[in-house]
C-alpha positions as semicolon CSV with decimal commas, in nm:
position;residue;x (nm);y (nm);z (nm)
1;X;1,675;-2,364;1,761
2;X;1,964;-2,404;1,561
3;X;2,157;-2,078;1,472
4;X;2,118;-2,157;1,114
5;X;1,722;-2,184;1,185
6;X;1,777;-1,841;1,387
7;X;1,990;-1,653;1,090
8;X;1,701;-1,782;0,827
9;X;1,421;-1,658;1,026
10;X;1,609;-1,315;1,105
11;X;1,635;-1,259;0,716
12;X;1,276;-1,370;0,658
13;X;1,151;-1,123;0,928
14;X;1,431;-0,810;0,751
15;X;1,286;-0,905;0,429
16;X;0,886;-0,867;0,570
17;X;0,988;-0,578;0,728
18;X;1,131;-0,404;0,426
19;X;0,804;-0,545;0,264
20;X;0,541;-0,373;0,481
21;X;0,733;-0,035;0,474
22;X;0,740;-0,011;0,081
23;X;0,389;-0,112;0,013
24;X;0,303;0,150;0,312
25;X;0,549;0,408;0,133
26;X;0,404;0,336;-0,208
27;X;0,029;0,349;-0,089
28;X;0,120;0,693;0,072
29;X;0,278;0,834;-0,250
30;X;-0,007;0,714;-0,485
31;X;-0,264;0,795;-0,235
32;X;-0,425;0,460;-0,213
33;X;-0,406;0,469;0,196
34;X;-0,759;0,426;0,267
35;X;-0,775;0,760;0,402
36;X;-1,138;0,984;0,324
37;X;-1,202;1,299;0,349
38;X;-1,101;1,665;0,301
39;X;-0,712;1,525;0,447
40;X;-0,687;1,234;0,175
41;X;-0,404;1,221;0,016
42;X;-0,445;1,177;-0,371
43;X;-0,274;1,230;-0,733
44;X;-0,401;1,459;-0,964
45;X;-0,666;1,764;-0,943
46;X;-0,718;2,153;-1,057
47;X;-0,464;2,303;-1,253
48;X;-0,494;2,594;-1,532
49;X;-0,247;2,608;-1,807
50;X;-0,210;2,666;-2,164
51;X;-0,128;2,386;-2,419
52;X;0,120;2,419;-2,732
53;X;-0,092;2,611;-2,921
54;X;-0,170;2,862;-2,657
55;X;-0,525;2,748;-2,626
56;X;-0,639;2,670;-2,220
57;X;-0,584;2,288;-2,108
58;X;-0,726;2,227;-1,746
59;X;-0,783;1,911;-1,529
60;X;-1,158;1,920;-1,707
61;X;-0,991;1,868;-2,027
62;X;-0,839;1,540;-1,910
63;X;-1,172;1,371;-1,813
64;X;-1,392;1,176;-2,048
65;X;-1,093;0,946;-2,121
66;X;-0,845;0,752;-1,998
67;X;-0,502;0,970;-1,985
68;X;-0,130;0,899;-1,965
69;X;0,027;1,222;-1,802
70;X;0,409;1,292;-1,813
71;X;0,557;1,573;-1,646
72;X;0,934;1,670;-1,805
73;X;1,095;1,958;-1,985
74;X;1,218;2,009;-2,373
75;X;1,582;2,054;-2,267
76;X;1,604;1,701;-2,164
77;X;1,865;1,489;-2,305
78;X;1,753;1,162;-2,231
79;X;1,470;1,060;-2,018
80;X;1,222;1,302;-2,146
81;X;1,240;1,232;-2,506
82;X;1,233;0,819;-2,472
83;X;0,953;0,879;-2,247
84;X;0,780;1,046;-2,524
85;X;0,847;0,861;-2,790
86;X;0,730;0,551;-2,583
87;X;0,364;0,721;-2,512
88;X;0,368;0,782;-2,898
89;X;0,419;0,404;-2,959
90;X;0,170;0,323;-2,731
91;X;-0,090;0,585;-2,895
92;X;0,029;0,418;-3,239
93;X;-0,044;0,118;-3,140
94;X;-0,394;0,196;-3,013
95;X;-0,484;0,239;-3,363
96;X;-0,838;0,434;-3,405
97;X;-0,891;0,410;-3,026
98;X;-0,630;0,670;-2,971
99;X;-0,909;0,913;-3,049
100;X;-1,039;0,828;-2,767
101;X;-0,765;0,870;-2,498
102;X;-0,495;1,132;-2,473
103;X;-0,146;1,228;-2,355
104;X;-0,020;1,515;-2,205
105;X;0,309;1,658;-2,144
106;X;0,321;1,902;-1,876
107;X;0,661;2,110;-1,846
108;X;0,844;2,162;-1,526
109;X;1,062;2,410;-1,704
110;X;0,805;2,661;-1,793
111;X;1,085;2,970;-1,821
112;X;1,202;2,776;-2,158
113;X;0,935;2,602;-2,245
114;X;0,718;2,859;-2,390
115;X;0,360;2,697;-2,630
116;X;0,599;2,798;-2,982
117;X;0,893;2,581;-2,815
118;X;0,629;2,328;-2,670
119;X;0,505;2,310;-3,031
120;X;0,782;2,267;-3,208
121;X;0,941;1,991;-2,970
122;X;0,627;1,809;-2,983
123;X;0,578;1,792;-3,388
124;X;0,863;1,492;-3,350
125;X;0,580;1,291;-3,163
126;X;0,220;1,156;-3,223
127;X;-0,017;1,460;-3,279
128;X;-0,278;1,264;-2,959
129;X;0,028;1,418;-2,734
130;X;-0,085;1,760;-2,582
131;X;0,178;1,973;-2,441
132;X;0,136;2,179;-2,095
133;X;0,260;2,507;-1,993
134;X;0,216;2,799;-1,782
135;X;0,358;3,054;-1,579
136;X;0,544;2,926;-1,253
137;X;0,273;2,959;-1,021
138;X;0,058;2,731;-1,260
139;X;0,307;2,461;-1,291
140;X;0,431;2,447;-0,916
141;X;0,012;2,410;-0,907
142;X;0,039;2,121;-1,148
143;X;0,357;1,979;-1,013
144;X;0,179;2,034;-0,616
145;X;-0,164;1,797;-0,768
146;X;0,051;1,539;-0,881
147;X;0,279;1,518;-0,622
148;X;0,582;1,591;-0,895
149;X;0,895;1,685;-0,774
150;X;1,089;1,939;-0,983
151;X;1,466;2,139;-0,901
152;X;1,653;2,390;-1,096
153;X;2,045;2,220;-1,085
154;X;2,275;2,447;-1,259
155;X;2,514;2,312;-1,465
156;X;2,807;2,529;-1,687
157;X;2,769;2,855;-1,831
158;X;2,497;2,961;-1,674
159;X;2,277;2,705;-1,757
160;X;2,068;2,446;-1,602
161;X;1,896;2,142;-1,610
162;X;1,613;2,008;-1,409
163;X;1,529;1,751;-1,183
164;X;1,194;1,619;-1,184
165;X;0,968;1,305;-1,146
166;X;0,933;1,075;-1,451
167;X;0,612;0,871;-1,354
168;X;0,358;0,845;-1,617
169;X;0,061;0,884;-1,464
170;X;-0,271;0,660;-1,545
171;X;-0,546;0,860;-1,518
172;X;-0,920;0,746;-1,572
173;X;-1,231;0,895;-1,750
174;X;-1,310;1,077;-1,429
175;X;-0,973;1,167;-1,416
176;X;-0,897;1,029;-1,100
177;X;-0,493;0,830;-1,069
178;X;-0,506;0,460;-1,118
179;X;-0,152;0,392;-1,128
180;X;0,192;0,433;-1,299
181;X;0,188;0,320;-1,576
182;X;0,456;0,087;-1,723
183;X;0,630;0,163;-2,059
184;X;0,905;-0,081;-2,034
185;X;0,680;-0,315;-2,264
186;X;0,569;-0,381;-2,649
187;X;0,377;-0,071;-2,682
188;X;0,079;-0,356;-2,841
189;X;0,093;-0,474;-2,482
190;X;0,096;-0,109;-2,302
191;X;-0,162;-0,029;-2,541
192;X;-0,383;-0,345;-2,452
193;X;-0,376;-0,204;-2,055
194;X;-0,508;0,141;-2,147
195;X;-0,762;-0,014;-2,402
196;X;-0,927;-0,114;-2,058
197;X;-1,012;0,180;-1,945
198;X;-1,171;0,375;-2,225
């Protein structure tokens, strides 16, 4: 064996390697191990909060339909707000049958993000997008179900900003996780996928 032969099939084997440990990484974080039982691992389940117009929105209120759920804060500069305004293309684009799925914006920030600030923030985006609040024991429920990692890092003055997951979440009728779903697409296209499921 030439060392040539020796170098390609050392790269080959790195490159399976690195393969097997991010589908088994992935499979763990989305819960799609093939394990059963009371110790499976899954995304999504109970939480109890209250939506932007104070009225109750729990993990019953997300079944019946096919969901997109987005976990961020109002104080975001950046990521939040495109992420937003892409599920709002995609509802736009679902035309009528955006009745009949939903979006919902669940806050990792709930000290700032009060229902009259949820409210307000969300009147810049389509009216099928449902915010989510609570007090912090709800959210770090929420955040705990979805697997959604959120941190306070200060910043000047006193302030902060957060860090936090920015999956959107697929979620079916029986509001069980299918996958993340991709927004870095025509929203016609996005909008095609989550025509499947309703």
């Amino acid at each position: 064996m030439t060392a040539r032969t020796s170098q390609i099939l050392l790269i080959i084997s790195a490159f399976l390697t690195g393969l097997v440990v991010f589908t088994g990484v992935f499979l763990y974080a989305t819960g799609n191990l093939g394990v059963s039982g009371p110790g499976a691992s899954a995304i999504g389940g109970p939480f109890k909060l209250v939506d932007q117009n104070g009225a109750p929105v729990t993990d019953a209120d997300i079944k019946g339909r096919p969901f997109l759920v987005f976990f961020g804060y109002t104080h975001c500069p950046d990521i939040c707000p495109a992420t937003l305004f892409e599920v709002s293309e995609v509802m736009h684009a679902l035309g009528k049958d955006a009745d009949r799925a939903g979006a919902l914006f669940i806050t990792v920030d709930p000290d700032r993000d009060t229902p009259a600030v949820m409210k307000d923030y969300l009147s810049s985006f389509d009216p099928h997008l449902r915010g989510a609040t609570g007090d912090q024991a709800a959210i770090d429920a929420a955040e705990k179900a979805y697997r959604v990692y959120a941190k306070k890092v200060p910043t000047t003055n006193g302030d902060y900003s957060m860090d936090h997951t920015a999956l959107v979440y697929l979620m079916d009728k029986q509001g069980r996780f299918v996958a993340p779903f991709s927004l870095k697409r025509r929203p016609e296209d996005a909008a095609a996928d989550l025509r499947r499921y309703l």
